[in-house]
C-alpha positions as CSV (number, residue, x, y, z in Angstrom):
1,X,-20.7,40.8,13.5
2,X,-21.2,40.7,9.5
3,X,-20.3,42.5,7.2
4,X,-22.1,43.0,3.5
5,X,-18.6,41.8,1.9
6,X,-19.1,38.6,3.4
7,X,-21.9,37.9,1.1
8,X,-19.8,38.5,-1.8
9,X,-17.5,36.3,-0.7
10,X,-19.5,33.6,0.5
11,X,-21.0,33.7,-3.3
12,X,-17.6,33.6,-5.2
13,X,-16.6,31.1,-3.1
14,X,-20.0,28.8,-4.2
15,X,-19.3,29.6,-7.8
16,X,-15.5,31.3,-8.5
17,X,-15.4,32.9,-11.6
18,X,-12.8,36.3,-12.6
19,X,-11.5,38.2,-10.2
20,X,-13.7,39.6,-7.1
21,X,-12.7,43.0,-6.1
22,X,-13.5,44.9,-2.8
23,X,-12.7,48.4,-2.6
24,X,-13.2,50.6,0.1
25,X,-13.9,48.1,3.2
26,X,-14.7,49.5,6.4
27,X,-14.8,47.4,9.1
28,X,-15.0,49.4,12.3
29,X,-12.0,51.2,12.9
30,X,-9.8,48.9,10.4
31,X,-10.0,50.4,6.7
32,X,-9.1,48.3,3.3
33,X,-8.7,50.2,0.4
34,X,-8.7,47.4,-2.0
35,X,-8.8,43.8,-1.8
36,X,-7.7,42.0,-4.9
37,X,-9.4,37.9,-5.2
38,X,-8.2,35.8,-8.1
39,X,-9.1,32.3,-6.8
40,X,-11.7,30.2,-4.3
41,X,-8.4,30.2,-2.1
42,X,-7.9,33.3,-2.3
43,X,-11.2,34.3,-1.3
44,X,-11.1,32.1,2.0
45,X,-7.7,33.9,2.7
46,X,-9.9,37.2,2.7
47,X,-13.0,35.5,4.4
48,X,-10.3,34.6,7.6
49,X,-9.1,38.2,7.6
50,X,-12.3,39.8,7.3
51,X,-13.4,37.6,10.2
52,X,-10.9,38.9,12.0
53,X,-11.4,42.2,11.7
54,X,-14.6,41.6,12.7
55,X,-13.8,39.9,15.8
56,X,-11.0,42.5,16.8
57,X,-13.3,45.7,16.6
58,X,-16.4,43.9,17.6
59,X,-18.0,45.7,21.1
60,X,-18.1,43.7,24.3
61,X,-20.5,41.2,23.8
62,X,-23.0,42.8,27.0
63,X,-23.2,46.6,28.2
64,X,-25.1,48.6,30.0
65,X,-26.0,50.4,26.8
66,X,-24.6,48.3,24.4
67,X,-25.8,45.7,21.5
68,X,-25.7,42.3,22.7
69,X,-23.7,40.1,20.5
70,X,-23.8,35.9,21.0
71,X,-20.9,34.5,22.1
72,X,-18.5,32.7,19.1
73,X,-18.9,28.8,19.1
74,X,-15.9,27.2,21.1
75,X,-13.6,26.1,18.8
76,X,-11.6,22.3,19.1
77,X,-8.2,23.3,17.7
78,X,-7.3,26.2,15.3
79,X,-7.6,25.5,11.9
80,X,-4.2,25.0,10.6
81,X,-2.6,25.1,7.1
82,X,-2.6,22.0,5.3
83,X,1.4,22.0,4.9
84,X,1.9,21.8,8.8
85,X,-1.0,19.3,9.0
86,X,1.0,16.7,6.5
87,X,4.5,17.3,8.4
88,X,2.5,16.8,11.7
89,X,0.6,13.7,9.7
90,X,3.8,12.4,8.7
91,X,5.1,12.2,12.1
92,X,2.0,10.7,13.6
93,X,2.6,7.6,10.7
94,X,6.3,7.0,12.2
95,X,4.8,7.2,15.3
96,X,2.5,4.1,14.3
97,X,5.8,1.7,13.0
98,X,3.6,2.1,9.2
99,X,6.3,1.0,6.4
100,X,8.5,3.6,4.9
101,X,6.9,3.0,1.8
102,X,3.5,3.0,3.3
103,X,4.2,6.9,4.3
104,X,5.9,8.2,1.3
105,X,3.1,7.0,-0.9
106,X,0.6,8.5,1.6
107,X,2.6,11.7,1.9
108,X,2.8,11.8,-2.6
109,X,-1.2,11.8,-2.2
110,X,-1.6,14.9,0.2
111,X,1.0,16.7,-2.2
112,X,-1.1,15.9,-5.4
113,X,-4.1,17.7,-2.6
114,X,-1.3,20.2,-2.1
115,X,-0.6,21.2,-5.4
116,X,-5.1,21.2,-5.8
117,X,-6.2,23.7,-3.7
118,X,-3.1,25.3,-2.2
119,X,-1.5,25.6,1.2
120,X,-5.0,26.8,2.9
121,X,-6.6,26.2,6.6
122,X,-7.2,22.4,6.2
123,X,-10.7,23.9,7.4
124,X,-11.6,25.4,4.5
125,X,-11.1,22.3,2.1
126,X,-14.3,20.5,0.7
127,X,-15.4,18.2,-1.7
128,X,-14.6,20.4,-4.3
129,X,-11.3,20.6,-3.4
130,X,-11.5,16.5,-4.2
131,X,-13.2,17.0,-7.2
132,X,-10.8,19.0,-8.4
133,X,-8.0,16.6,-7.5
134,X,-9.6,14.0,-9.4
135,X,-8.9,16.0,-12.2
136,X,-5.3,16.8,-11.2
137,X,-4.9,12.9,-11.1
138,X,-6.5,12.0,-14.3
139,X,-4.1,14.3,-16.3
140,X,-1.1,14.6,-14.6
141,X,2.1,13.0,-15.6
142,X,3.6,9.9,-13.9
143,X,6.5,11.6,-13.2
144,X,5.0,14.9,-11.3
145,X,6.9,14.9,-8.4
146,X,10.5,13.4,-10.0
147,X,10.5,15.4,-12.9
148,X,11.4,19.4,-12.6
149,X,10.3,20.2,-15.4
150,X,6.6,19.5,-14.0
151,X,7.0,19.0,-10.5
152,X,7.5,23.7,-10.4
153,X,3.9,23.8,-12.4
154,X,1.2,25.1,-11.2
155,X,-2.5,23.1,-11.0
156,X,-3.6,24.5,-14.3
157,X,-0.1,23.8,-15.5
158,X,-0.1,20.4,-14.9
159,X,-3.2,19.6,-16.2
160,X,-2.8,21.4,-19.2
161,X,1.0,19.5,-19.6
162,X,-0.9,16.1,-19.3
163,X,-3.3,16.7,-22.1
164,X,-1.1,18.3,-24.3
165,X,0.8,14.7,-23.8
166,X,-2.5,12.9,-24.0
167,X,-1.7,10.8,-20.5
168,X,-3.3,7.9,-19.6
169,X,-6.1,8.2,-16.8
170,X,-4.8,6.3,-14.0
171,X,-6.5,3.0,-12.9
172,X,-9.0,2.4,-10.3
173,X,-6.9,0.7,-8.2
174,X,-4.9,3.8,-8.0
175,X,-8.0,6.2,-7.6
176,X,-8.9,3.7,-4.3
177,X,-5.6,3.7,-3.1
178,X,-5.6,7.6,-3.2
179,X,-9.1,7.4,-1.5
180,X,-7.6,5.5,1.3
181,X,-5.0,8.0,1.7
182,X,-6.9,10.8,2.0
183,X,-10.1,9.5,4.3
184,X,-7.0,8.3,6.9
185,X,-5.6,12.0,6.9
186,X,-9.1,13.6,7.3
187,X,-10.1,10.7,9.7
188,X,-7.3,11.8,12.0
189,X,-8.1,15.8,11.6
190,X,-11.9,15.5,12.8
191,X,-10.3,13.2,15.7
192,X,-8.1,15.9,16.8
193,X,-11.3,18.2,16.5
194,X,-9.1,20.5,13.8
195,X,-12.5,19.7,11.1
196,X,-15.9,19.2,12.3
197,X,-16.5,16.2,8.6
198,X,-14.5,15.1,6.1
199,X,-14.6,16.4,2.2
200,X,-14.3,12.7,1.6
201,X,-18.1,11.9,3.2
202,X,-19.8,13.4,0.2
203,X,-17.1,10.8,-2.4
204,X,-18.2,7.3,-2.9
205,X,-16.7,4.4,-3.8
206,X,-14.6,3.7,-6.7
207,X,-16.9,0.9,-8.6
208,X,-14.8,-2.6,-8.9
209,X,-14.4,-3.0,-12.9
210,X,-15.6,-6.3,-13.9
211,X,-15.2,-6.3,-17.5
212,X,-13.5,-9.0,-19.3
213,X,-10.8,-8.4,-21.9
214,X,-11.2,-11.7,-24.2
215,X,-7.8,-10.7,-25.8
216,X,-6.0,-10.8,-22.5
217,X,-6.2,-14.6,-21.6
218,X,-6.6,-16.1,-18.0
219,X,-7.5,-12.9,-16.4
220,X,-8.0,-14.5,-13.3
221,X,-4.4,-15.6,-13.5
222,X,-4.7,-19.3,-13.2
223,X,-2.7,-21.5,-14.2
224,X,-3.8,-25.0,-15.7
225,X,-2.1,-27.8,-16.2
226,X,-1.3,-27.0,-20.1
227,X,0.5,-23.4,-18.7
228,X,2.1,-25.6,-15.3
229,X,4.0,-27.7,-18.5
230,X,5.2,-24.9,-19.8
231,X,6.6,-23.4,-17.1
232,X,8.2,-26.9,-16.0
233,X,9.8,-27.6,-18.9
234,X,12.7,-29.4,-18.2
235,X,13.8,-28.0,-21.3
236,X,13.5,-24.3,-20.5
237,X,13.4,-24.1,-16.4
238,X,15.7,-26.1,-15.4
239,X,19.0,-24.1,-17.5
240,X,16.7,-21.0,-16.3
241,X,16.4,-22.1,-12.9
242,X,19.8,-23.1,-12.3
243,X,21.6,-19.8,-12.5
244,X,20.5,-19.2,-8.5
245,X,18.9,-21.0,-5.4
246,X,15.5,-18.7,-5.5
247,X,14.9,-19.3,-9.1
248,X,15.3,-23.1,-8.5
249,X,12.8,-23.2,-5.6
250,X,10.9,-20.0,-5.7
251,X,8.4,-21.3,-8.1
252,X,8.0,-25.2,-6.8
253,X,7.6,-23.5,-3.5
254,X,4.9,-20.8,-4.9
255,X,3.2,-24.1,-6.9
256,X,3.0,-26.5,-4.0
257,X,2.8,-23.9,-0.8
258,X,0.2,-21.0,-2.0
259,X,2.4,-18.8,-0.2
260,X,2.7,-15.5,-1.1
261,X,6.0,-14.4,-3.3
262,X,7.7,-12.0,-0.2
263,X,6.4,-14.7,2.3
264,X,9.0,-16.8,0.1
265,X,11.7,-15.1,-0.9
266,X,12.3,-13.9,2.8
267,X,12.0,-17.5,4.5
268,X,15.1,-18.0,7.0
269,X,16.6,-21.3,7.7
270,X,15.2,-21.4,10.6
271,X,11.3,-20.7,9.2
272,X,11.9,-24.2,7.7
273,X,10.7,-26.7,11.3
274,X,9.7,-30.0,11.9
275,X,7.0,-30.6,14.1
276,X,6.0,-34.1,15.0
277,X,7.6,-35.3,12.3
278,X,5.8,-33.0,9.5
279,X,7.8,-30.4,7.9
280,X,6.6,-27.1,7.6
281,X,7.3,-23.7,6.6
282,X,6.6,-21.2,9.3
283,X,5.6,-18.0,7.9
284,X,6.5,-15.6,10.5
285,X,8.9,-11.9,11.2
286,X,11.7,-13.0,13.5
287,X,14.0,-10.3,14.3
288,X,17.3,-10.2,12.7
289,X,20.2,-10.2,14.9
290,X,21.7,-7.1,13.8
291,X,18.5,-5.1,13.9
292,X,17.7,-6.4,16.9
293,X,18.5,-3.1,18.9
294,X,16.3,-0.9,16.5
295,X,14.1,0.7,17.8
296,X,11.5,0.9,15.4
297,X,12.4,-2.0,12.5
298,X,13.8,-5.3,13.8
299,X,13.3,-7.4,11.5
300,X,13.1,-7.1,7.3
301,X,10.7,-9.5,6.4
302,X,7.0,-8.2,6.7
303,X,3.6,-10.4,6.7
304,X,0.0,-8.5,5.2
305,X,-1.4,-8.8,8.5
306,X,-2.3,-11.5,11.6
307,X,-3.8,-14.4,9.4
308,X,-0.8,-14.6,7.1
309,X,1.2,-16.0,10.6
310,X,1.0,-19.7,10.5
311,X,2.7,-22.7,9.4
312,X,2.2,-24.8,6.0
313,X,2.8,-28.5,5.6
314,X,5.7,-28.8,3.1
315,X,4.0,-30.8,0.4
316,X,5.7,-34.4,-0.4
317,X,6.8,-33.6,-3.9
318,X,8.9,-30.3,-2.8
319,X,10.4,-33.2,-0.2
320,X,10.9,-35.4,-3.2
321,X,12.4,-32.6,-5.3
322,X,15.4,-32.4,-2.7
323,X,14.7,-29.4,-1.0
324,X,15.8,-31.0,2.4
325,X,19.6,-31.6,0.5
326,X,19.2,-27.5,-0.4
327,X,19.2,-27.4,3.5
328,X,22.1,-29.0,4.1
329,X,24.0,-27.2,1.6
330,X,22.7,-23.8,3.3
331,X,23.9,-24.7,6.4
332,X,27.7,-24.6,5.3
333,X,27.2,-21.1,4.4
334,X,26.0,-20.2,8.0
335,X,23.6,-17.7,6.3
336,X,20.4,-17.0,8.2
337,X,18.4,-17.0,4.5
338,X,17.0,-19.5,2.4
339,X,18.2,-17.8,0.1
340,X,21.0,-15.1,0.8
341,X,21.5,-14.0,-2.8
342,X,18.0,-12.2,-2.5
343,X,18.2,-8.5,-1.6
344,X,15.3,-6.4,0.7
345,X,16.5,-3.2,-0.6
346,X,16.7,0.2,1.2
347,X,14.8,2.9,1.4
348,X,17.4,5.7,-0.6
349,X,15.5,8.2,1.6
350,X,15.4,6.6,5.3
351,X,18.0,4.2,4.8
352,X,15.1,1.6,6.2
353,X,14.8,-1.6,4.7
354,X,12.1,-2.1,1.8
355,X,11.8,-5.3,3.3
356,X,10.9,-6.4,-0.5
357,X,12.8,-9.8,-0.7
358,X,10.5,-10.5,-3.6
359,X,11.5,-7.8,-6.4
360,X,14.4,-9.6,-7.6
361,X,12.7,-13.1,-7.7
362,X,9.6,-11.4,-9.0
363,X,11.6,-9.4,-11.9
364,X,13.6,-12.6,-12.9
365,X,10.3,-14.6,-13.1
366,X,8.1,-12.1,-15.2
367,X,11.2,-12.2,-17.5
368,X,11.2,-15.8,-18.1
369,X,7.1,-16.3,-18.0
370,X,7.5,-13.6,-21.4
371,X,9.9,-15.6,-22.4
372,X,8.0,-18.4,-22.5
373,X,5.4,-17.0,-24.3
374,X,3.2,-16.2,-21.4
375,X,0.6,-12.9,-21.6
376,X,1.3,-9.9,-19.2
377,X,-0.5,-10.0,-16.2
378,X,0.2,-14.0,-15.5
379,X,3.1,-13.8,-12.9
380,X,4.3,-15.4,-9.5
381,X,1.0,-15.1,-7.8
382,X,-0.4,-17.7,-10.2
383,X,0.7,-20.1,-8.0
384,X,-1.3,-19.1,-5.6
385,X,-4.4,-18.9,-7.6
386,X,-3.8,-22.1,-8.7
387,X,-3.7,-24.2,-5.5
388,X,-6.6,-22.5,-3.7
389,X,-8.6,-22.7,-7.0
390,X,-7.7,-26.6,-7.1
391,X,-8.6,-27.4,-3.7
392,X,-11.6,-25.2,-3.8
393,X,-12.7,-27.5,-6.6
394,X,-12.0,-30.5,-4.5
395,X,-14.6,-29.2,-1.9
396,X,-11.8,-28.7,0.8
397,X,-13.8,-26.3,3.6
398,X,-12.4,-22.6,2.9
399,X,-11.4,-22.6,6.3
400,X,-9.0,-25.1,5.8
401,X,-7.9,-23.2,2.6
402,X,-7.8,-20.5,4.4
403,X,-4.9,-21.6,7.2
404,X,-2.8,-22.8,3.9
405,X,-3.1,-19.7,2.2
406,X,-2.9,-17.1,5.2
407,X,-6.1,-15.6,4.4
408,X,-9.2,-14.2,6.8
409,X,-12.0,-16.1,7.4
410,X,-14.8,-15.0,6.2
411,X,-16.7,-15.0,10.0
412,X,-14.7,-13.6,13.0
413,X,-15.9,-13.6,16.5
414,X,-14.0,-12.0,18.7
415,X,-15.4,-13.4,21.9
416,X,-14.3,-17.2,20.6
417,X,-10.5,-16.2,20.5
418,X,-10.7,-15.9,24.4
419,X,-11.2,-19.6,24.2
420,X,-9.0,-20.2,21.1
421,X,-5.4,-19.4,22.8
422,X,-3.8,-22.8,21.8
423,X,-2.6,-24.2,18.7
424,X,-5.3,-26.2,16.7
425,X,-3.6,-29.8,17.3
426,X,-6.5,-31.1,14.4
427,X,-5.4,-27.9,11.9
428,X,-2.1,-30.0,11.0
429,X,-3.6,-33.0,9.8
430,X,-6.1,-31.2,7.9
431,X,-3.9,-29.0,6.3
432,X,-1.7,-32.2,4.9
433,X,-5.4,-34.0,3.3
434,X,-6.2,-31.2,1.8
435,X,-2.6,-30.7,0.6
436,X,-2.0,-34.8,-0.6
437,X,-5.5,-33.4,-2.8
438,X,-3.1,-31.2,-5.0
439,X,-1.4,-33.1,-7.3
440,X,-0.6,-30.8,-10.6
441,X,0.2,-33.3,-13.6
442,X,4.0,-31.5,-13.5
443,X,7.6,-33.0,-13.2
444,X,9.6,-30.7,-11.0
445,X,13.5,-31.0,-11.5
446,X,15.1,-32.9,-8.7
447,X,17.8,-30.8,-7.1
448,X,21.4,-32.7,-6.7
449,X,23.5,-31.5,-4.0
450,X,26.5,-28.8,-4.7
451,X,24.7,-27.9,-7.4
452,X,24.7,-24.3,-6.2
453,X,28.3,-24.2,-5.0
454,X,29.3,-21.0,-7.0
455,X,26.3,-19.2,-5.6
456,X,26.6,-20.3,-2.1
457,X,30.2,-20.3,-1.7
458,X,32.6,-17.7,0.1
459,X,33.0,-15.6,-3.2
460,X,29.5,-15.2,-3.4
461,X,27.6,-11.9,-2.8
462,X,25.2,-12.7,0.3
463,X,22.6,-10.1,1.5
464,X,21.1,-9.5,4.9
């Protein structure tokens, strides 16, 4: 059944402007006298009820005198509100093992969709319910959700509050990272049938920005041998250095390994194994003995995905630099980290570990990198740029670069890793050529056992 007020609606709802009035609706025996419409949401709210009437006071579809009426399309699930869809979201995510982090970040972006087009029948959201959100995102304070002075505004509110500050528009990184967000939600909503599309099919990709700031130096962050000096400086790293064990070995590790910072900082003793007489750092989670009965996290240290599981040759000068003395040393400590003065941090909301080994090391290091008169931007991961750019340039085969590094190769086939269940016994050996290739023109300072006795000793403040 129709009704002419759906017309009305189904126009205001193209192109909202004022406030639609309906006075006087008669829909069989159900009588509205007036019908007030602000807002597009507020006009589906009426569409849903006027459908409803319809539906209620609608005659049997087939009588022996009566209209004939089609039958109403089967639906997949009922249209829900979008608040009960996010808790519901929410759970499915924990459901999954996803990081605490992972979820609240996913959960701030469906608030910012929240706060857009209001608690509506996720049914009813479109594209221009995205649009709008753009907007929402390219004025609205950092502090939107932590600060109560703006986290009671309304949409309008908000906006109007960030360009009254003159805000900064966020980044594209941020815009794609809110796009991810959102296509996984709706993703899961036309699985469960609760949408027929996504909004998000009509969005297209944020465009990568490849402009150059010449002011900004090393934008690739790469570090040559002029800036490898300068962070060596006997001078200045060593007194910087030798205030605590990560400090001291974070960066030689990050210069010489390619590893990734967290992959670093949350190395146990145990990830440090010799294997046919070649040591080697195995990047790997191992569950922690007392997490071990958790039932969703056992262990705090986290990897980006399957490829970054492997094991690196430790390069000779790290040997040479005494890092097998730091081992002994550790051991007296009976510690399970390399090093235990390193925090994960926990999640104030969950209690879960951040499993974030890295902040402290990462904080310390941008620090002294300023210091030494380095531009922002130029941090930790440097190291890593530097070493795959290096052996790039010495034609080592990506692949090869790849195992070091813990990256994908560029061609997967699936059906191969049937055949591929054992360890390479030629990756090894390949690994430690293309490694002995990598030799930075940089004096590392040799480490002197005991020299961390204050920080490793029994009045010192150990983390699990």
């Amino acid at each position: 059944m129709t009704n002419p007020a759906t017309k009305l609606l189904a126009d205001y709802i193209d192109s909202p402007s004022g406030t639609l009035i309906l006075e006087d609706l008669r829909i069989g025996r159900v009588r509205f006298g007036k019908i007030v419409i602000p807002s597009r949401e507020a006009a589906f709210n009426a569409q849903d009820l006027i459908n409803t009437a319809c539906n209620k006071t609608a005659r049997a579809s087939s009588g022996k005198h009566g209209t004939r009426y089609s039958e109403p399309l089967p639906l997949g699930s009922p249209a829900r509100l979008l608040s009960i869809e996010m808790e519901d979201y929410a759970k499915h995510q924990h459901r999954r093992f996803l990081k605490s982090g992972t979820i609240e970040d996913s959960t701030r972006t469906l608030r910012l969709l929240l706060l857009t087009c209001g608690d509506i029948p996720v049914s009813h959201i479109d594209h221009t319910h995205i649009d709008r959100m753009w907007d929402l995102l390219r004025w609205a304070p950092s502090a939107i959700f932590k600060d109560s002075n703006v986290s009671k505004l309304s949409y309008a509110e908000v906006i109007a509050r960030g360009q009254a500050m003159n805000v900064p528009g966020v980044s594209r990184a941020t815009l794609e990272k809110h796009t991810r967000f959102l296509t996984s939600f709706f993703n899961r909503l036309v699985a469960t049938r609760a949408i027929p599309s996504t909004p998000l099919a009509a969005m297209g990709k944020v465009k990568k920005d490849l402009t150059i700031d010449p002011k900004v130096k090393k934008a690739e962050r790469f570090f040559d041998s002029e800036d490898l000096q300068r962070i060596f400086d006997p001078e200045h790293f060593a007194p910087w250095a030798s205030k605590w064990p990560h400090r001291w070995w974070g960066p030689v590790l990050g210069l010489y390994s390619g590893a990734r910072v967290n992959e670093l900082a949350q190395l146990k003793r145990s990830d440090i194994v010799q294997e046919g007489g070649v040591w080697c750092i195995a990047i790997q989670p191992t569950v922690d003995e007392d997490l071990a009965r958790n039932e969703r996290i056992r262990t705090r240290q986290t990897v980006k995905g399957k490829s970054a599981i492997r094991r690196i040759p430790i390069h000779q000068a790290i040997l040479d630099a005494g890092f097998l003395d730091y081992l002994e040393d550790l051991k007296a400590t009976k510690h399970p980290r390399l090093f235990p003065n390193l925090s994960a941090g926990v999640n104030r909301s969950t209690g879960e570990t951040n499993a974030r080994y890295s902040q402290g090391l990462l904080n310390q290091f941008s620090v002294y990198m300023k210091q030494r008169g380095f531009p922002k931007g130029l941090g930790f991961h440097g190291f890593r740029h530097t070493l795959a750019t290096n052996l790039r340039h010495a034609r080592v085969p990506l692949e090869d670069i790849a195992s070091i590094t813990g990256h994908t190769a560029r061609q997967e086939f699936p059906v191969l890793e049937k055949y591929t269940q054992t360890a390479n016994p030629l990756e090894r050996p390949r690994q430690l050529a293309a490694l002995a290739l990598f030799q930075p023109t940089v004096t590392v300072p040799k480490y002197q056992r005991g020299q961390f006795k204050k920080q490793l000793g029994k009045d010192a403040k150990f983390y699990p």
